[in-house]
C-alpha positions as CSV (number, residue, x, y, z in Angstrom):
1,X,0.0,0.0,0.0
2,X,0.9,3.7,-0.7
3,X,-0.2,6.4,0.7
4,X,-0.6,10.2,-1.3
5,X,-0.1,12.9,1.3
6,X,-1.4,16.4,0.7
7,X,-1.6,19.2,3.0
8,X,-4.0,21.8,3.9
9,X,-3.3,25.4,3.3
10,X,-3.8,26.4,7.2
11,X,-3.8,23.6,9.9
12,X,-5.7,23.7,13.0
13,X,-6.9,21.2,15.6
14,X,-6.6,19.4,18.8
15,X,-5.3,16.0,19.0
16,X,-5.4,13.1,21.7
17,X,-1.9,11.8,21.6
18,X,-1.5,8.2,22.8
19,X,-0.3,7.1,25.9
20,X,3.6,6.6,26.1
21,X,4.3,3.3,24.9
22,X,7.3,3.1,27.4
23,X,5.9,3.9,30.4
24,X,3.2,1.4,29.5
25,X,5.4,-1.2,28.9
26,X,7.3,-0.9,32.2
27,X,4.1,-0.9,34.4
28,X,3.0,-4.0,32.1
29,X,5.7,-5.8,33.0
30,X,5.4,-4.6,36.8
31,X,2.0,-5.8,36.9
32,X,3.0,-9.3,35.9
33,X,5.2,-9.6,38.4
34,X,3.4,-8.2,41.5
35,X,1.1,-10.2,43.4
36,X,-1.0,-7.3,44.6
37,X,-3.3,-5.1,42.7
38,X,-2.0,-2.3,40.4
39,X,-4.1,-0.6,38.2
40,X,-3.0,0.9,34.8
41,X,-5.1,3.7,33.3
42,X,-4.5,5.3,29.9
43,X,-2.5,2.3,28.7
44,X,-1.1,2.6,25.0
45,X,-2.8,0.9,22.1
46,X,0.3,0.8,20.2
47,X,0.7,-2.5,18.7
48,X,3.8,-3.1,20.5
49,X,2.2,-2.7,24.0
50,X,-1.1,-4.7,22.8
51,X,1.9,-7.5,21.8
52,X,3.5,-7.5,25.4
53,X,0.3,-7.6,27.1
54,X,-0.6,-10.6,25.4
55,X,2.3,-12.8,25.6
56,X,2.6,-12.0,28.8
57,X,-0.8,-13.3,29.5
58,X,-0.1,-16.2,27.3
59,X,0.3,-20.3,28.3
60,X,1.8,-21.2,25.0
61,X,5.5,-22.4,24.8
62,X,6.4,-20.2,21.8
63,X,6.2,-16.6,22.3
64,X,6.8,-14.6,19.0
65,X,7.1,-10.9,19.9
66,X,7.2,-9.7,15.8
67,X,8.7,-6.5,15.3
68,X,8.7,-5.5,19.4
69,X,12.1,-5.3,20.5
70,X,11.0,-3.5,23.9
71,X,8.5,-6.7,24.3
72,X,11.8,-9.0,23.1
73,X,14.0,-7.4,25.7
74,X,11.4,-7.0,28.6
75,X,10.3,-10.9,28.4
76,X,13.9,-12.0,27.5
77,X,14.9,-11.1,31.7
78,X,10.9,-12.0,32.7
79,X,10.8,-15.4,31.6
80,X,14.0,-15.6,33.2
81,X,12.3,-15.8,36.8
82,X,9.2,-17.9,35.8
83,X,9.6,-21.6,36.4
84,X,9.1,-22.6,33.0
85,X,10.5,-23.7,29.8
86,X,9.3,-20.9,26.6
87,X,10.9,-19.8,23.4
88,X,10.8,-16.3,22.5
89,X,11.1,-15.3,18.9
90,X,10.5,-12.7,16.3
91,X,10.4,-11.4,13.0
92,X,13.2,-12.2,10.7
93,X,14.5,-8.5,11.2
94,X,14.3,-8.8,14.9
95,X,16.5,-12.1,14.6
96,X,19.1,-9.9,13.2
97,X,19.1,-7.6,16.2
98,X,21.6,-8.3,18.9
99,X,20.5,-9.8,22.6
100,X,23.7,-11.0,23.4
101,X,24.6,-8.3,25.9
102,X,21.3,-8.8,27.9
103,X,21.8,-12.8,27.4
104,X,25.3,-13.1,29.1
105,X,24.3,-10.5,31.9
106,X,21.1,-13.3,32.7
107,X,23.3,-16.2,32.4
108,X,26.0,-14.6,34.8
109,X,23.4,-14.3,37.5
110,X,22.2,-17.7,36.8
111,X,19.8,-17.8,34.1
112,X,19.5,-20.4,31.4
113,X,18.7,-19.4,28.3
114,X,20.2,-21.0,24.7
115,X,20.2,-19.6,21.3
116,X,18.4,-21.7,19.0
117,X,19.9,-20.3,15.5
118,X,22.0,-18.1,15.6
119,X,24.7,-16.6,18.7
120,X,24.0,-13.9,20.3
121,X,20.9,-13.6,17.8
122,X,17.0,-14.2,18.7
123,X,15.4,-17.2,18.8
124,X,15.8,-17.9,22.2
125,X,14.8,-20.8,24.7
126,X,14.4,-19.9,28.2
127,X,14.5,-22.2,31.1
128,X,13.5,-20.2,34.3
129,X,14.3,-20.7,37.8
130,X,15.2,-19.1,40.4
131,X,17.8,-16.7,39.8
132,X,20.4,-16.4,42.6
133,X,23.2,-13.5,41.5
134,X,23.1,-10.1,42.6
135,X,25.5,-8.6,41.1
136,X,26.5,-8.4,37.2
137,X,28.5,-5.8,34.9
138,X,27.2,-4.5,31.8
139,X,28.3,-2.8,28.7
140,X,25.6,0.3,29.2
141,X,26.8,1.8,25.4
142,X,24.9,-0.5,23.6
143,X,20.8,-0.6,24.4
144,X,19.2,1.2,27.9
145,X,16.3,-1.2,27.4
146,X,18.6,-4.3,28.4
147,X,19.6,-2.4,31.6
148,X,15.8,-1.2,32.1
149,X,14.9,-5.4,31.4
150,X,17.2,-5.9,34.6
151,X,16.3,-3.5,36.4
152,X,12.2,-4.4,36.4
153,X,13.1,-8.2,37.4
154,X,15.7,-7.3,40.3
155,X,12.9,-6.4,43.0
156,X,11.8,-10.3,42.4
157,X,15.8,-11.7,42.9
158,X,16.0,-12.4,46.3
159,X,19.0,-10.4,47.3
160,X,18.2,-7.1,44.8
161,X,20.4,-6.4,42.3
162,X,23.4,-4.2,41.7
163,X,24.3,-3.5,38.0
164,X,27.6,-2.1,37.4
165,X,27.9,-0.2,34.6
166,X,31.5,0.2,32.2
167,X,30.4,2.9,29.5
168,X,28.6,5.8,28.7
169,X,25.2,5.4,29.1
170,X,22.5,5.9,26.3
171,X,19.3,6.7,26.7
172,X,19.6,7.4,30.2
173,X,16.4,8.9,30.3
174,X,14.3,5.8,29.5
175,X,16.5,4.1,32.5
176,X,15.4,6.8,34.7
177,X,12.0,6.1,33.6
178,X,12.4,2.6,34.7
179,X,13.9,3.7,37.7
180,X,11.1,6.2,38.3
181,X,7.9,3.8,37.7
182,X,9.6,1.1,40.5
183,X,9.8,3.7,42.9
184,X,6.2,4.7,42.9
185,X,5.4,1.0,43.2
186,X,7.4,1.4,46.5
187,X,11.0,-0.3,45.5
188,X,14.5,1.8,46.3
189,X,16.3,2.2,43.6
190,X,19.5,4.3,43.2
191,X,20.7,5.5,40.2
192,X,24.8,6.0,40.7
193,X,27.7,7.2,38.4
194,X,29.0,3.8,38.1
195,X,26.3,1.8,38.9
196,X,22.3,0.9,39.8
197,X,21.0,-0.3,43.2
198,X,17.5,-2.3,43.4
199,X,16.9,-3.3,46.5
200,X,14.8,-7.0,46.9
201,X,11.1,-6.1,47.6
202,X,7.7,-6.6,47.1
203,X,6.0,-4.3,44.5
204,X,3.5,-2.0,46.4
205,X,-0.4,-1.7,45.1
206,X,-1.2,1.4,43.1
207,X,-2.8,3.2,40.3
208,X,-1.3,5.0,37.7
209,X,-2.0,7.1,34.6
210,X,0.2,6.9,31.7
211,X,1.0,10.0,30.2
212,X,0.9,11.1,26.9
213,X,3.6,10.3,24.0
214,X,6.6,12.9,23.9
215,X,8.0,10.9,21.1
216,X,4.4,11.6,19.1
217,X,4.1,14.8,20.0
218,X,7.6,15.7,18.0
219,X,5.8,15.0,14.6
220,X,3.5,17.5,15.0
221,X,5.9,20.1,16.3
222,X,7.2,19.2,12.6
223,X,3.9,19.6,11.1
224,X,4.1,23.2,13.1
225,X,7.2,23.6,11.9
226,X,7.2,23.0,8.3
227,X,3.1,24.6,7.5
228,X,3.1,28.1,6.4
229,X,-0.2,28.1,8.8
230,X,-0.2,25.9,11.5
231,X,-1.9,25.8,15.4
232,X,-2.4,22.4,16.9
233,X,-3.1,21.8,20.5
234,X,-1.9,18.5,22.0
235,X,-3.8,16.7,24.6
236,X,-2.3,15.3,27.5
237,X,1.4,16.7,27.5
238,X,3.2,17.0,30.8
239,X,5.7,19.5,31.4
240,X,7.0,17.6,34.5
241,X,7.4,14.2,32.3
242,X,9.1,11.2,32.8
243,X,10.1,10.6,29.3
244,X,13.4,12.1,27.6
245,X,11.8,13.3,24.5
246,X,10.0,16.2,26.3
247,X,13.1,18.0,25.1
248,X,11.6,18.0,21.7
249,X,9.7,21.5,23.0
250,X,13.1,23.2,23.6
251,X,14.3,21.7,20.6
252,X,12.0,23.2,18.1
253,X,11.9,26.4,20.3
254,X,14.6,27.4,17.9
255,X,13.1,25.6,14.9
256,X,10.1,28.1,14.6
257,X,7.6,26.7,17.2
258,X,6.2,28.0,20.6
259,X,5.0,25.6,23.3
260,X,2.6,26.4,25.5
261,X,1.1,24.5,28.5
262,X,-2.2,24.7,29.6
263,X,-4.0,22.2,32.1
264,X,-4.8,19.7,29.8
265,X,-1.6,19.7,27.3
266,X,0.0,22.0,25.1
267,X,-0.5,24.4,22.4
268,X,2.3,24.6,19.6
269,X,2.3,27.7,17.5
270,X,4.7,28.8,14.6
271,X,7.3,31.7,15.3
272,X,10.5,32.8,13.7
273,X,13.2,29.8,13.5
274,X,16.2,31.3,15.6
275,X,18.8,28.6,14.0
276,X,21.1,28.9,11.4
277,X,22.6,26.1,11.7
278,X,21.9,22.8,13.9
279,X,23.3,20.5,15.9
280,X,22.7,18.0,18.6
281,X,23.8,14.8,20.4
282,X,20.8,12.6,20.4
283,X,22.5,9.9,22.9
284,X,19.2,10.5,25.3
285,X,16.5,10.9,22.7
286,X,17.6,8.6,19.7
287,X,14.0,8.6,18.7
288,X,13.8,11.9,18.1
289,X,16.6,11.9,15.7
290,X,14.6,11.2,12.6
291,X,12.3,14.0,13.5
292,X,14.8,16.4,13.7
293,X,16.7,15.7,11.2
294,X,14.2,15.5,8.3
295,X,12.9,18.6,10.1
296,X,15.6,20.7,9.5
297,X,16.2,19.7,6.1
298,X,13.4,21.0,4.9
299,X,13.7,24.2,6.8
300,X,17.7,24.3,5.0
301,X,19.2,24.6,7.8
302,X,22.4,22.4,7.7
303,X,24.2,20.5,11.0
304,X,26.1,17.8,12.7
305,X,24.0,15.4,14.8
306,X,25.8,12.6,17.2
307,X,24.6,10.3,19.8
308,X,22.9,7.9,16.7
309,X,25.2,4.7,17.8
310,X,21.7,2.9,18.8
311,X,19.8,3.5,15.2
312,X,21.3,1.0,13.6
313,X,20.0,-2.0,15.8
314,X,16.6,-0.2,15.6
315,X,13.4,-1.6,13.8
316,X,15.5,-0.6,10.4
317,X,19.4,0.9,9.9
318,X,17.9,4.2,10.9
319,X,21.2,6.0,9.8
320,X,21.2,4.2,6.4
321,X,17.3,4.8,5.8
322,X,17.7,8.5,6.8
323,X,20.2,8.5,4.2
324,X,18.7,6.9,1.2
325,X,14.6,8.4,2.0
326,X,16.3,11.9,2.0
327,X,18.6,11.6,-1.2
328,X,15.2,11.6,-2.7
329,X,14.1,14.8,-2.2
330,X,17.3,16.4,-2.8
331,X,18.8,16.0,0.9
332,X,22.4,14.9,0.7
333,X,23.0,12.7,4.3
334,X,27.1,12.1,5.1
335,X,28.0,9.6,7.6
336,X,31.0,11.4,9.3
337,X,32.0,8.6,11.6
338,X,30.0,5.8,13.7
339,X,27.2,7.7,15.6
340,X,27.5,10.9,13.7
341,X,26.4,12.2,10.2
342,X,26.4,15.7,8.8
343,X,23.5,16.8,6.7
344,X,23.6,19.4,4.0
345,X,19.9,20.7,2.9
346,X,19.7,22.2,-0.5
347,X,15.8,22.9,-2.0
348,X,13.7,19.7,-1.2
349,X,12.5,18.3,-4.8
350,X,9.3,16.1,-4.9
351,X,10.4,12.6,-5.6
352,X,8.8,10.4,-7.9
353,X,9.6,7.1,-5.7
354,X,7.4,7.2,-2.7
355,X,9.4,7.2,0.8
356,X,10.5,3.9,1.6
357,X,9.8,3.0,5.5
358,X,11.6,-0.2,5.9
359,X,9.3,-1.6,8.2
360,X,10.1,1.6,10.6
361,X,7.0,3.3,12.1
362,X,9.0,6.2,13.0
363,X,10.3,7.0,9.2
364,X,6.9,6.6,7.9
365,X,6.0,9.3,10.7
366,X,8.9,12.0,10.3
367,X,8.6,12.4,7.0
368,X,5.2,12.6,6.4
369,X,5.2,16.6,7.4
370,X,8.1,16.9,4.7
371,X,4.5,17.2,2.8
372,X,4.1,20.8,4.1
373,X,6.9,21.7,2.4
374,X,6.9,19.7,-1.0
375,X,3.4,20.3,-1.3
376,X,2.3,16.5,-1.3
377,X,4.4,13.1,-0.5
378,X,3.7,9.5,-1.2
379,X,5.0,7.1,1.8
380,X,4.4,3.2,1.5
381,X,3.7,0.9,3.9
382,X,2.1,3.4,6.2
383,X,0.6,0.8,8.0
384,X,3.5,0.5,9.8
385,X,2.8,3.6,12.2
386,X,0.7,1.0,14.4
387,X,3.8,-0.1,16.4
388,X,3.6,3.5,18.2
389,X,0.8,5.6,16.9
390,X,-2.0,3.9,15.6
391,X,-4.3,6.8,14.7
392,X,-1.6,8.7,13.5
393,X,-3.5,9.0,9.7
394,X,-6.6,10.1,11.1
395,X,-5.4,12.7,13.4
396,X,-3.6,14.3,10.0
397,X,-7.0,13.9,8.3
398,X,-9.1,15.7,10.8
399,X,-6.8,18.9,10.5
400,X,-7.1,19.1,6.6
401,X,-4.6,16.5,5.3
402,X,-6.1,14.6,2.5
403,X,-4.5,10.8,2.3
404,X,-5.6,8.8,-0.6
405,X,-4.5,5.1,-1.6
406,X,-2.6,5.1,-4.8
């Protein structure tokens, strides 16, 4: 499928955004593993939430978490502690994505888990038990979500679990996050230079209300962005948020759009774009990356952004699809050294191949707005924005964007 995307002359309207995926997954998992009552409102319907709620409901022995990498690396350390034989598996792009770092942390404090094709690859068969370590190092350059894995599991170990740390840390935010969500649930947890600290407990009882997307919100601060006429309030924002991509607001501050917070959200409003020039170390907010940079492309505005080590173990080579969907339109993309790329923006030029989306919700998403600009886009696959923002079509449709099938 393809889809024709054609913008409105002025855009205006207020959009539900959906709940963050990552806090829902983390309270998901804490849920399964409590044996007291904990109540979830405002979870996500993304599809990989909907996927990790199921399997972890599920009796069957095979497990196959598709696309979900979050849902791959969550359940790789939960079935760990469950006294019970399952394989976990996934699509053939998540069998190319590496789990050897989160495997040999689990077997070190006494998991067993094989790989069943390839090492260090996905499919995996896990024989829980009791796990008895309490201590284990791990290289923290590679993915927060296998700290974050640990971390949600080390309440149940039955002396805690101290997690040693050898390298920078990306996406420290989303381990924060993890850190954050245990602590309401009544579990000590302390976040130090070298190293994390969960104590052994029982997860306390508790209601919580998952908070809107940051990492949605940043394609319509594009949208704003890139219209000649834009005004779109976003329901559900929170200044004080636990999620790392909130920084999208300062972000695009000098990008050309205002943020303002009112009780229910925000309202995002176009002003003057401040930069010349643009650059940024996305090691916190790697999903944000694509956003930004498509964004500023199309606004001409060249610059140096680092920080992108994790993109290429993403749902696609995020680096390498950035570089190819934006040769299109006239973008030239240079990959300056591992992490890092330079981009030089000339006039954007429609493109007669439609954006390519490799299976990647969040390329189908950033550049869709590119539309404002180039005055209609074709994207396929746009099915593919169901992994994180399933209504994401028909909240461009009901302010003025016309998408047709071709």
């Amino acid at each position: 499928m393809v889809y024709k995307i054609t913008p409105p002359g002025k855009i205006r309207g207020k959009i539900k955004l959906p709940a963050s995926k990552s806090i829902s997954n983390r309270l998901l998992v804490i849920k399964a593993l409590s044996s007291v009552n904990i109540n979830i409102n405002n979870l996500s319907n993304a599809e990989d939430t909907k996927t990790l709620e199921t399997l972890l409901a599920s009796e069957e022995r095979t497990l196959d978490c598709g696309h979900a990498g979050t849902t791959f690396r969550f359940l790789t350390a939960y079935l760990s502690t469950l006294k019970d034989t399952r394989i976990l598996t996934g699509s053939d792009r998540m069998k190319q994505r590496p789990i050897g770092v989160l495997v040999e942390a689990l077997r070190g404090l006494g998991a067993e888990i094989t790989y069943l094709e390839e090492e260090g690859f996905p499919p995996l068969q896990i024989e829980g038990r009791s796990i008895i370590g309490s201590e284990v190092t791990m290289d923290s350059a590679i993915s927060s979500q296998f700290i974050s894995a640990l971390i949600l599991i080390a309440p149940c170990l039955d002396k805690g679990l101290t997690i040693h740390l050898t390298d920078k840390v990306v996406s420290r935010p989303y381990i924060e996050m993890t850190l954050k969500a245990l602590r309401h649930f009544g579990i000590n947890a302390e976040h130090k230079p070298k190293s994390i600290d969960i104590e052994a407990g029982e997860y306390n009882s508790g209601n919580l209300k998952v908070e809107a997307d940051w990492s949605s919100a940043s394609y319509w601060y594009s949208i704003v962005a890139l219209a000649n006429d834009a005004e779109i309030e976003l329901e559900g924002l929170n200044r004080a948020s636990w999620q790392g991509d909130s920084v999208v607001a300062e972000l695009f501050a000098l990008l050309g759009v205002k943020t303002t917070y009112t009780k229910t959200g925000a309202v995002l409003t176009k002003t003057a774009v401040h930069a010349k020039e643009f650059g940024y170390n996305f090691i916190n907010c790697p999903d944000l990356a694509q956003t930004v940079v498509t964004t500023t492309a199309a606004l001409g505005i060249p610059g140096i952004y680092t920080g992108l080590e994790t993109l290429r173990i993403k749902e696609t080579n995020r680096v390498a699809a950035l570089k190819s969907e934006l040769k299109k339109v006239g973008v030239g993309v240079e990959e300056l050294r591992h992490g890092e790329i330079a981009c030089s923006p000339s006039e954007l030029k429609a493109s007669s191949a439609p954006i390519s989306t490799f299976e990647d919700h969040r390329m189908a998403m950033s550049f869709a707005p590119l539309s404002c600009v180039l005055g209609g886009l074709t994207i396929e696959h746009p099915g593919v924005v169901a992994k994180s923002y399933r209504n994401y079509w028909e909240d461009l449709r009901s302010v003025g964007f016309v998408i047709e099938e071709v």
